[in-house]
PAGUKE-659143 format. One record per residue (C-alpha): residue in three letters; residue number from 1; x, y, z. Coordinates in nm, 4 decimals, always signed. Layout:
<recs>
<aa=ala	i=NUM	east=X	north=Y	up=Z>;
...
</recs>
This chain:
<recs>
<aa=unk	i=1	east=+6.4703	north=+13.3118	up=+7.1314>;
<aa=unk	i=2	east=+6.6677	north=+13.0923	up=+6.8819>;
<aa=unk	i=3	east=+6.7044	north=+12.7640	up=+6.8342>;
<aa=unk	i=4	east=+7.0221	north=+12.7198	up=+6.9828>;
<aa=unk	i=5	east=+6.9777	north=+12.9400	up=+7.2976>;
<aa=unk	i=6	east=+6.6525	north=+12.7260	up=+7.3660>;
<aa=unk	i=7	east=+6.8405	north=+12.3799	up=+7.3235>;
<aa=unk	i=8	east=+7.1153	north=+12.5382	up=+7.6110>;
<aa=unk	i=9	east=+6.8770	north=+12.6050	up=+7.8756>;
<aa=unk	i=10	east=+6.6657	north=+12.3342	up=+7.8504>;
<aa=unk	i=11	east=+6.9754	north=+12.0809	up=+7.8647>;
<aa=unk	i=12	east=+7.0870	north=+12.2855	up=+8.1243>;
<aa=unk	i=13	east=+6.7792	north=+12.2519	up=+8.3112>;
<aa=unk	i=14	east=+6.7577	north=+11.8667	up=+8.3111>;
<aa=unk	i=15	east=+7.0955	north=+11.8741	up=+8.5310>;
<aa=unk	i=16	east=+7.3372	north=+11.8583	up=+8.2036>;
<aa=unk	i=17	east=+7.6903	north=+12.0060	up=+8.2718>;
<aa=unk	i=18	east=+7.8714	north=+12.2262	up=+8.0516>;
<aa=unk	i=19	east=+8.0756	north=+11.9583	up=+7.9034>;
<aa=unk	i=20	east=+7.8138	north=+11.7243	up=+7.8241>;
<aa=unk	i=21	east=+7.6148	north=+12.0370	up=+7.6761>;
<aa=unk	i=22	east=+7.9162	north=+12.0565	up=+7.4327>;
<aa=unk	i=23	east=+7.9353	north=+11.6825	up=+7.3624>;
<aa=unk	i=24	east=+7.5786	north=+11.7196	up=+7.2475>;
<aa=unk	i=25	east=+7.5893	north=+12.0041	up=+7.0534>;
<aa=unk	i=26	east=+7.8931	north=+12.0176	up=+6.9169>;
<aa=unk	i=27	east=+7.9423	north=+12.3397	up=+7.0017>;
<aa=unk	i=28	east=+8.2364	north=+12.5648	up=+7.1755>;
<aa=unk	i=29	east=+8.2289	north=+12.6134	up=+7.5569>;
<aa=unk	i=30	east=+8.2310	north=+13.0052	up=+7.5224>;
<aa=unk	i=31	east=+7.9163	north=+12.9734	up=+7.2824>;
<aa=unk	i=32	east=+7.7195	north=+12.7685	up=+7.5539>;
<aa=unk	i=33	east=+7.8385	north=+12.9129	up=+7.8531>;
<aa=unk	i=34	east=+7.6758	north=+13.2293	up=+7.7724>;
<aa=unk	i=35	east=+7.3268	north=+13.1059	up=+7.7658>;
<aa=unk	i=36	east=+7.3431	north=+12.8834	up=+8.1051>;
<aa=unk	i=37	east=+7.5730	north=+13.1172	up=+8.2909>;
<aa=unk	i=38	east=+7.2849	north=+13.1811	up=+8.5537>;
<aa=unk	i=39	east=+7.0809	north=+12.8738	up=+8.5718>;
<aa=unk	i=40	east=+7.2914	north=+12.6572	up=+8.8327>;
<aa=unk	i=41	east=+7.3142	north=+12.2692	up=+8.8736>;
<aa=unk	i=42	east=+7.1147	north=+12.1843	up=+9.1733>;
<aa=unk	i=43	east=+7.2580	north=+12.0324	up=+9.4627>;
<aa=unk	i=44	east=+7.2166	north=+11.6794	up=+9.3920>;
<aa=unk	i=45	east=+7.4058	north=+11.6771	up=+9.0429>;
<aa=unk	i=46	east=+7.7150	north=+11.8665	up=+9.2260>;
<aa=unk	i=47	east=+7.7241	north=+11.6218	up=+9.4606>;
<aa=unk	i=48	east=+7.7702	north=+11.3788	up=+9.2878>;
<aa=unk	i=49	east=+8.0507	north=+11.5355	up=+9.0409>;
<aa=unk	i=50	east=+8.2038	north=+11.5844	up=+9.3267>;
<aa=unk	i=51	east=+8.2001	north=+11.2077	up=+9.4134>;
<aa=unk	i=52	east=+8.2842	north=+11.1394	up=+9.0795>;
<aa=unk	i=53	east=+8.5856	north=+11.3700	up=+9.0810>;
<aa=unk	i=54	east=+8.6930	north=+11.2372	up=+9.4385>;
<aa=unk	i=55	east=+8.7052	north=+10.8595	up=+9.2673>;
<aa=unk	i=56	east=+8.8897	north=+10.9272	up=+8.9870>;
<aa=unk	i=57	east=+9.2049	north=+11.1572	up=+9.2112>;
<aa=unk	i=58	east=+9.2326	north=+10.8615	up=+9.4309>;
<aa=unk	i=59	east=+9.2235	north=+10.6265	up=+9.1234>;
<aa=unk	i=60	east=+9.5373	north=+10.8352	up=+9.0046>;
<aa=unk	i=61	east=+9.6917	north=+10.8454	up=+9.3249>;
<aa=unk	i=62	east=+9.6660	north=+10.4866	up=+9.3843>;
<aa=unk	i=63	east=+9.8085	north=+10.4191	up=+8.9987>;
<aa=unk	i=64	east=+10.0558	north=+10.6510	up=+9.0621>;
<aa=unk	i=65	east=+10.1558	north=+10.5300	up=+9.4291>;
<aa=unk	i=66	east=+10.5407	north=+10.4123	up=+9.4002>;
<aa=unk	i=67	east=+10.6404	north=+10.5504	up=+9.1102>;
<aa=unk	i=68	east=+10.7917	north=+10.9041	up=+8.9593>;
<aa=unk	i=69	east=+10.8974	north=+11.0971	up=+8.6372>;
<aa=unk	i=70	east=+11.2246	north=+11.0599	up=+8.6993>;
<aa=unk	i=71	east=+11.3664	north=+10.7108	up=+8.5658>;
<aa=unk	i=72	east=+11.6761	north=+10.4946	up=+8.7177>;
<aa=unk	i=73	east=+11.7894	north=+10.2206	up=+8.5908>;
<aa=unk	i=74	east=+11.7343	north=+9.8680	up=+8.7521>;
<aa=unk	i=75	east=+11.9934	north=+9.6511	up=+8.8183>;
<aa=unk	i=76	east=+11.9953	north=+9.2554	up=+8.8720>;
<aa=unk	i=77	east=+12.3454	north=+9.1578	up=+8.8484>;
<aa=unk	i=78	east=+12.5141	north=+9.2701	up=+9.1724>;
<aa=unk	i=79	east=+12.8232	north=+9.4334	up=+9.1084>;
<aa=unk	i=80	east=+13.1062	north=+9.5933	up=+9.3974>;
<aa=unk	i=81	east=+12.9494	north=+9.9694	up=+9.2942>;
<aa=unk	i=82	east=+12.6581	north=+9.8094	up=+9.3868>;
<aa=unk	i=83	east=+12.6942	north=+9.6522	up=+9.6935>;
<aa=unk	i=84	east=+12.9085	north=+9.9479	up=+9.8035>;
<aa=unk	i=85	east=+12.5971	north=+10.1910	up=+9.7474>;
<aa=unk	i=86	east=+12.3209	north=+10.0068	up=+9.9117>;
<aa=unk	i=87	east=+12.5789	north=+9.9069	up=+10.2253>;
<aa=unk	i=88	east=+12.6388	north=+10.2335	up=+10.2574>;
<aa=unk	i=89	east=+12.2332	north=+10.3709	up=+10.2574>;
<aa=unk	i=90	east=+12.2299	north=+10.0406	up=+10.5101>;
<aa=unk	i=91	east=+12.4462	north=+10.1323	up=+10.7643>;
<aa=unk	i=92	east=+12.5078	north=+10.5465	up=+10.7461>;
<aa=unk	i=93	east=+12.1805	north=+10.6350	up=+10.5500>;
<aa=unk	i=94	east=+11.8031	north=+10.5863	up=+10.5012>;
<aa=unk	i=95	east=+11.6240	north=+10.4336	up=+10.2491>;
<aa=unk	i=96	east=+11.3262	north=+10.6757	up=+10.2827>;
<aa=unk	i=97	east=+11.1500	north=+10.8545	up=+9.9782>;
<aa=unk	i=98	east=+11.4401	north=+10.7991	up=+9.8317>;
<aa=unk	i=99	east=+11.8129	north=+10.7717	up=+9.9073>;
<aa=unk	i=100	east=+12.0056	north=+10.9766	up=+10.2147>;
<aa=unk	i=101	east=+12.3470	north=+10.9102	up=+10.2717>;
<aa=unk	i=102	east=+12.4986	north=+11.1379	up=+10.5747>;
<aa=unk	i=103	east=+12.8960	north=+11.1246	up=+10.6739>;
<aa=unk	i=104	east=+13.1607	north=+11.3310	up=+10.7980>;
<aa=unk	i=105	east=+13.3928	north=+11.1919	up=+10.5056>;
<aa=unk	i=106	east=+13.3360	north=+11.3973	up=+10.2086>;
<aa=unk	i=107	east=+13.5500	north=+11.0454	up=+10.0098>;
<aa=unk	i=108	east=+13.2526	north=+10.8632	up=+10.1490>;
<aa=unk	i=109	east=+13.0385	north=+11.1312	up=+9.9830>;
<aa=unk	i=110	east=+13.1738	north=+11.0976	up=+9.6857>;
<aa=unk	i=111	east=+13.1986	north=+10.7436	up=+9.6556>;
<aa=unk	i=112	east=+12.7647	north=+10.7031	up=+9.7114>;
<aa=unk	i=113	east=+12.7491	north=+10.9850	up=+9.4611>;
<aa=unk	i=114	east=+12.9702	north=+10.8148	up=+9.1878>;
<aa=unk	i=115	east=+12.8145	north=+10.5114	up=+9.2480>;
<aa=unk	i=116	east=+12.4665	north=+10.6563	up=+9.2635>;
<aa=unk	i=117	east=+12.4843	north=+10.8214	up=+8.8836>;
<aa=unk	i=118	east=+12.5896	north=+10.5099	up=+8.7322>;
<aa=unk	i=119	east=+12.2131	north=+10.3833	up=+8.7952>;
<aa=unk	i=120	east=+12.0110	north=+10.7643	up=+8.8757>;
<aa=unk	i=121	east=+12.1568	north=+11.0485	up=+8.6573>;
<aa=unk	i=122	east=+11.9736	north=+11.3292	up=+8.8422>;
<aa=unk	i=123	east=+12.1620	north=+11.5556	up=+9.0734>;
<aa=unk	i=124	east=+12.0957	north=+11.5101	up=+9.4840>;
<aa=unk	i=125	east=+12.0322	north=+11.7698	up=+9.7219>;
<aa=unk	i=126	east=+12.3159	north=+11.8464	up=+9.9005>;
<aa=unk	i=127	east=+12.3406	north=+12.0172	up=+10.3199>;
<aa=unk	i=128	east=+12.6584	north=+12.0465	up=+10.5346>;
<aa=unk	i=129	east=+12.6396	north=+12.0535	up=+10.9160>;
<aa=unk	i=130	east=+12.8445	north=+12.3296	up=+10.9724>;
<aa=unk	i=131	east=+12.8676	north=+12.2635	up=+11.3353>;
<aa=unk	i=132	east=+12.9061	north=+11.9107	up=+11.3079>;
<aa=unk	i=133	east=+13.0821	north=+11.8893	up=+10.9719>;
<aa=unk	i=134	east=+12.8102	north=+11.6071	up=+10.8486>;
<aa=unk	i=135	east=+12.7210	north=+11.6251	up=+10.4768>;
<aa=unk	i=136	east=+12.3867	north=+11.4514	up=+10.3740>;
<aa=unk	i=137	east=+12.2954	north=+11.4210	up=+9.9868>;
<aa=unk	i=138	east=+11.9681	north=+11.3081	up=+9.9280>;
<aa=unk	i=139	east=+11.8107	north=+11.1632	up=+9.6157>;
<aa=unk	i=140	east=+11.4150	north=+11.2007	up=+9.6799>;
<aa=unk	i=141	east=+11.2620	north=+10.9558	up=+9.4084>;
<aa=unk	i=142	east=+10.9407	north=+10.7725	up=+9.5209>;
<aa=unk	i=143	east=+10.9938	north=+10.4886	up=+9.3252>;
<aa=unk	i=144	east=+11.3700	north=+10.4832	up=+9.3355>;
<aa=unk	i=145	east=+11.3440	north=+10.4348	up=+9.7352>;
<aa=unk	i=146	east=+11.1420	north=+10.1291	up=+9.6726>;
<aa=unk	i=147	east=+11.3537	north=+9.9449	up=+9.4385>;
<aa=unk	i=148	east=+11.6519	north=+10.0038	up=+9.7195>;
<aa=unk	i=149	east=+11.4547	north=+9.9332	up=+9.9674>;
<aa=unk	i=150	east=+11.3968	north=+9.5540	up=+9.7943>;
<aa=unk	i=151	east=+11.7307	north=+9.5634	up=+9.7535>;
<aa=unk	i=152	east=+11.9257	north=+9.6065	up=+10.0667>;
<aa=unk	i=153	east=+11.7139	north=+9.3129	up=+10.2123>;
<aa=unk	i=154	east=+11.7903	north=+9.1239	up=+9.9415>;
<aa=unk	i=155	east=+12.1471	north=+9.1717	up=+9.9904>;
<aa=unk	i=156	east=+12.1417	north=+9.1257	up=+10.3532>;
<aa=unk	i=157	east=+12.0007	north=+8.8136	up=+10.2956>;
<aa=unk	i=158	east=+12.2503	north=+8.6981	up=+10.0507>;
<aa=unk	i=159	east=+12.5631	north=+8.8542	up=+10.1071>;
<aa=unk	i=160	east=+12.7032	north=+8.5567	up=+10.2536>;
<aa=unk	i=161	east=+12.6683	north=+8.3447	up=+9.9469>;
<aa=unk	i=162	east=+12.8049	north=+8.6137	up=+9.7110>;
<aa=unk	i=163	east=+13.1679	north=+8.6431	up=+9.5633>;
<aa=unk	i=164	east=+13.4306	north=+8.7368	up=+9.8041>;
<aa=unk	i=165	east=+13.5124	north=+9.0585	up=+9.6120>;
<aa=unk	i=166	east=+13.1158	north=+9.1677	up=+9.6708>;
<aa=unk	i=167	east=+13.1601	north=+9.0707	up=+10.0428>;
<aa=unk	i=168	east=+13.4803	north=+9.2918	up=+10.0467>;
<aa=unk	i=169	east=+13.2711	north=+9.6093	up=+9.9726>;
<aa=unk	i=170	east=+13.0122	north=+9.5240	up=+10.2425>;
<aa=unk	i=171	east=+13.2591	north=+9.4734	up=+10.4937>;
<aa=unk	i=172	east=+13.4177	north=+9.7963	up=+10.4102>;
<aa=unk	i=173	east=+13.0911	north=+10.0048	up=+10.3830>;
<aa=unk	i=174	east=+13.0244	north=+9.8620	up=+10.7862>;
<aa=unk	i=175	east=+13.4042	north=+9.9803	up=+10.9181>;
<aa=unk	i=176	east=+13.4023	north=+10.2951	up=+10.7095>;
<aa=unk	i=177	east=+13.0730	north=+10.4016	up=+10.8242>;
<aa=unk	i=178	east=+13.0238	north=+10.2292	up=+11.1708>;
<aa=unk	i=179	east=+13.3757	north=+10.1223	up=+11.2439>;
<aa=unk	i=180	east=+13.6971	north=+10.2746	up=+11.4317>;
<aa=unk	i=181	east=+14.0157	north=+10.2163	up=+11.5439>;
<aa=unk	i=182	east=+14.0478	north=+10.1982	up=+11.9173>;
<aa=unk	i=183	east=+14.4485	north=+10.2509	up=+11.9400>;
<aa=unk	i=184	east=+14.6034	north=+10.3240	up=+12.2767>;
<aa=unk	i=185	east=+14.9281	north=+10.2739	up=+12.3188>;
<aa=unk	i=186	east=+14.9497	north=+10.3454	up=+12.6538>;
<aa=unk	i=187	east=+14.7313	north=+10.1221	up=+12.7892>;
<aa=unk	i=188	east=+14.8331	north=+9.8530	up=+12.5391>;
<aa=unk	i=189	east=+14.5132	north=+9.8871	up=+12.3430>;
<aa=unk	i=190	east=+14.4578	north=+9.7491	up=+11.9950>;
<aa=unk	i=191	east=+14.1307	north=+9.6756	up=+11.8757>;
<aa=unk	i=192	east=+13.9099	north=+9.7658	up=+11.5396>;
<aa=unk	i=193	east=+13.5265	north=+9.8130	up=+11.6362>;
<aa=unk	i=194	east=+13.1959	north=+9.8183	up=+11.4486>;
<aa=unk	i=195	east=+12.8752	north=+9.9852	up=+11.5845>;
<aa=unk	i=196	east=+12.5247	north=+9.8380	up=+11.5054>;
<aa=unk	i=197	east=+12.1680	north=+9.8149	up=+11.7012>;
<aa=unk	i=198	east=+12.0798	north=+9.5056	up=+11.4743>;
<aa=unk	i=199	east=+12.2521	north=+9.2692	up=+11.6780>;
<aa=unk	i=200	east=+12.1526	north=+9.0427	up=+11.2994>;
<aa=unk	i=201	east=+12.4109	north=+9.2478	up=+11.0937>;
<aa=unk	i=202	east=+12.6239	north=+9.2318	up=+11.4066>;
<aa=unk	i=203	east=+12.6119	north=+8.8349	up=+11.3587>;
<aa=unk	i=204	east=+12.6037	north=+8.8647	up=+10.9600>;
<aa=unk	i=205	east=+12.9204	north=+9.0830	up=+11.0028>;
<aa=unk	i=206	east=+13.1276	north=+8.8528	up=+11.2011>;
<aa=unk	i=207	east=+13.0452	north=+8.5430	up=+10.9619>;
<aa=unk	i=208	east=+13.1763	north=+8.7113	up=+10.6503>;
<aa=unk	i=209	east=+13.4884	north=+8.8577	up=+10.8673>;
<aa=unk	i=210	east=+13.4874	north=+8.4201	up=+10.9378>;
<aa=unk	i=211	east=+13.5192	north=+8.4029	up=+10.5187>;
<aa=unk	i=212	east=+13.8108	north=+8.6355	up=+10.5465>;
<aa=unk	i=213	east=+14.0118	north=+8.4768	up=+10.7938>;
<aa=unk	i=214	east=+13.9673	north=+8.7005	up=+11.0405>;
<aa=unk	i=215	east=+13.8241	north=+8.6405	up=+11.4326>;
<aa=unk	i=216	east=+13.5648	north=+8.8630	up=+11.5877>;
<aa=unk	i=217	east=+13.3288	north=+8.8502	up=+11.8410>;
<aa=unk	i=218	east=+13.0152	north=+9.0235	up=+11.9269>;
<aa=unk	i=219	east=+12.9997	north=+9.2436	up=+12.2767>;
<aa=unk	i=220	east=+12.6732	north=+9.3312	up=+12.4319>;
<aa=unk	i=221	east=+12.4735	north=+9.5461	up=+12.3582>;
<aa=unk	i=222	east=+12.5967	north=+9.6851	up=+12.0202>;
<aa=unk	i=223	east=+12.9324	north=+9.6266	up=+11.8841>;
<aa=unk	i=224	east=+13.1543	north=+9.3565	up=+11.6698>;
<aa=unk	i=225	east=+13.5135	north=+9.3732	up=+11.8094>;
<aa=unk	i=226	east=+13.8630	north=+9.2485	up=+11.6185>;
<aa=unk	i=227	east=+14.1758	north=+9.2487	up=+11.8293>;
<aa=unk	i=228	east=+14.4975	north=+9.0612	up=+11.7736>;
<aa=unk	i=229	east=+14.7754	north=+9.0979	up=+11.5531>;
<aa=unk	i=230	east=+14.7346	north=+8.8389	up=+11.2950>;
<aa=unk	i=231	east=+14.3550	north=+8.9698	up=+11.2923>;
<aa=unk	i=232	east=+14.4412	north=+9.3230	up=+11.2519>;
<aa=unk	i=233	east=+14.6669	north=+9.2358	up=+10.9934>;
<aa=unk	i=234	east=+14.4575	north=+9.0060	up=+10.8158>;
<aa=unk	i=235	east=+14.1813	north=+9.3026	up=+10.7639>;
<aa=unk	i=236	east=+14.4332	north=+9.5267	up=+10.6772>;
<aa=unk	i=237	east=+14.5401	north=+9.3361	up=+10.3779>;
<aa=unk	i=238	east=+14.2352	north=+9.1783	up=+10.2892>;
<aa=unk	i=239	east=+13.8992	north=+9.4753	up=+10.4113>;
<aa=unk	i=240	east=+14.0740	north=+9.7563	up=+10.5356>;
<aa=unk	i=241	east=+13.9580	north=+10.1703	up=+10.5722>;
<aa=unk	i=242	east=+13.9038	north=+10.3473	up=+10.2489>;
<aa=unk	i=243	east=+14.1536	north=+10.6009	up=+10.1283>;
<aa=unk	i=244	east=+14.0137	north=+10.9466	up=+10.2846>;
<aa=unk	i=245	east=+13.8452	north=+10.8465	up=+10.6539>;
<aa=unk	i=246	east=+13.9389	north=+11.0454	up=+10.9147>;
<aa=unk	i=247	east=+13.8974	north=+10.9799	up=+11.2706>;
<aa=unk	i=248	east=+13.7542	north=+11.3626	up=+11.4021>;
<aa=unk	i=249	east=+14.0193	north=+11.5090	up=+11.5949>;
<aa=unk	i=250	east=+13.8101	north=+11.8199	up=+11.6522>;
<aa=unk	i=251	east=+13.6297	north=+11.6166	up=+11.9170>;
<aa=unk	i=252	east=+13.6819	north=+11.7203	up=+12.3080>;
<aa=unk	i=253	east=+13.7344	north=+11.3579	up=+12.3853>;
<aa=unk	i=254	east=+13.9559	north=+11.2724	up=+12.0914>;
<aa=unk	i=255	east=+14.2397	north=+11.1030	up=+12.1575>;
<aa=unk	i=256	east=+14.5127	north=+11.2307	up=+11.8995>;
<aa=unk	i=257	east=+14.3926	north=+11.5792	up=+11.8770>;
<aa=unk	i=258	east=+14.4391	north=+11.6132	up=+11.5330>;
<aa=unk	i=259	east=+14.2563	north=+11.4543	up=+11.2190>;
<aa=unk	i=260	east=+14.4127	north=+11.0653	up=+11.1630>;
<aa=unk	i=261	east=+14.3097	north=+10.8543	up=+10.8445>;
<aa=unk	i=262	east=+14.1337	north=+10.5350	up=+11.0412>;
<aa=unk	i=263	east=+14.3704	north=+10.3196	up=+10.7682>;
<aa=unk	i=264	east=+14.6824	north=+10.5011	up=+10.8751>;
<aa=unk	i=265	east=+14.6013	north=+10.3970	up=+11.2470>;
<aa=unk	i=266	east=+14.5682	north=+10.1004	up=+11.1891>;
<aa=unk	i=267	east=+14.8776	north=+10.1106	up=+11.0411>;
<aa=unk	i=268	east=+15.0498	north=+10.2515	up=+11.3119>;
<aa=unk	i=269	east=+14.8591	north=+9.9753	up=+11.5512>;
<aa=unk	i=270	east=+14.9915	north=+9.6733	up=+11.3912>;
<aa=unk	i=271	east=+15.3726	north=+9.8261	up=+11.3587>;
<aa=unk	i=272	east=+15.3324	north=+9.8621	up=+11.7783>;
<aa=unk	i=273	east=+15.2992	north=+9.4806	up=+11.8416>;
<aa=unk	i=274	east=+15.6197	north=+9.3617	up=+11.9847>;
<aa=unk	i=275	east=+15.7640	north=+9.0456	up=+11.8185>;
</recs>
């Protein structure tokens, strides 16, 4: 038996593993594993490479918790793009794994999507509703989701000290995504309404309307409600609907029966009050 063979097998014997064969040795794995191939580690020793091996794939998970290959760029300054994109994952999206935006408007789409590539320059997945006509694009980035996630609250939390121009956007994202307007001329309606379970961005809502100039009140259980025609025309000129949202007239309960810009509504709302 040579030298070599004989330094192998005994190593092997005293629990060594293939790799720290080779660090001793200085020898190729092929070369080694040859001559130990059918002496096995006992129980013990793979027990604990095991443990060993379980410690250091949580170690990596736990380093690697929160964050992904793909990079984004961090913003501190808060700019309307800005606001606009985290309002809009607020009020119509989630800030889960990532970001998911979901809306009928396929402006509103585009808008989150603009905004999102001037900080994220990787494509989102995209799904249409067919039966509903909902799109959803969803960016799934780990650590992206986080940083948004710090985000929105910070912005909730300061929106009301921030320029008027920043408030503008956040107002906007709320009545494009979670407002309508309620227009019946019949029964002498007139009124622009938000939607909203936190009864807290209910109250944050009406406060920056306040900054605007503009009355609303808060109904029970879930809703922020502007009505009058110096009110009405007060948002129009100073929040208004974006360019592109459509009230669904595919709905069995809609009202017009056909498909209405919300802006154009309102338009049509104010222009109805008698002088």
């Amino acid at each position: 038996m040579n030298v070599f063979k004989e330094q192998c097998i005994l190593l092997r014997k005293q629990g060594h593993t293939l790799t720290e064969i080779m660090q001793r040795l200085g020898r190729s794995k092929t070369s080694i594993f040859f001559h130990i191939r059918d002496i096995p580690l006992d129980a013990e020793k793979i027990r604990a490479i095991r443990k060993a091996s379980g410690i250091r794939i949580r170690q990596y998970a736990i380093a690697r918790k929160g964050k992904s290959t793909r990079p984004f760029k961090r913003f501190g300054k808060w700019t309307p793009d800005m606001v606009l994109l985290v309002a809009h994952l607020i009020f119509d999206g989630e800030i889960r794994n990532g970001g998911i935006y979901n809306n009928r408007s396929e402006a509103l789409i585009k808008s989150v999507e603009r905004c999102m590539h001037s900080i994220y320059d990787f494509e989102p997945t995209r799904y249409k509703n067919e039966l509903t006509g909902v799109s959803r694009v969803s960016y799934y980035n780990v650590e992206l989701a986080l940083f948004l996630k710090q985000k929105a609250n910070g912005l909730v939390k300061n929106i009301k000290k921030m320029a008027f121009r920043l408030k503008r956007e956040f107002l906007r994202a709320f009545f494009d995504d979670e407002g309508c307007m309620d227009y019946r001329p019949q029964s002498n309606r007139r009124k622009i309404r938000g939607y909203q379970k936190n009864v807290r961005i209910l109250k944050l809502i009406k406060s920056l309307l306040n900054d605007f100039g503009i009355d609303a009140r808060v109904v029970k259980p879930n809703e922020v409600v502007i009505v009058g025609k110096e009110n009405l025309i007060r948002f129009e000129r100073k929040i208004n609907f974006s360019p592109g949202v459509f009230i669904n007239g595919d709905r069995a309960n809609s009202r017009w029966k056909k498909h209405l810009e919300k802006r154009a509504l309102l338009r049509m709302a104010i222009e109805s009050f008698k002088n």
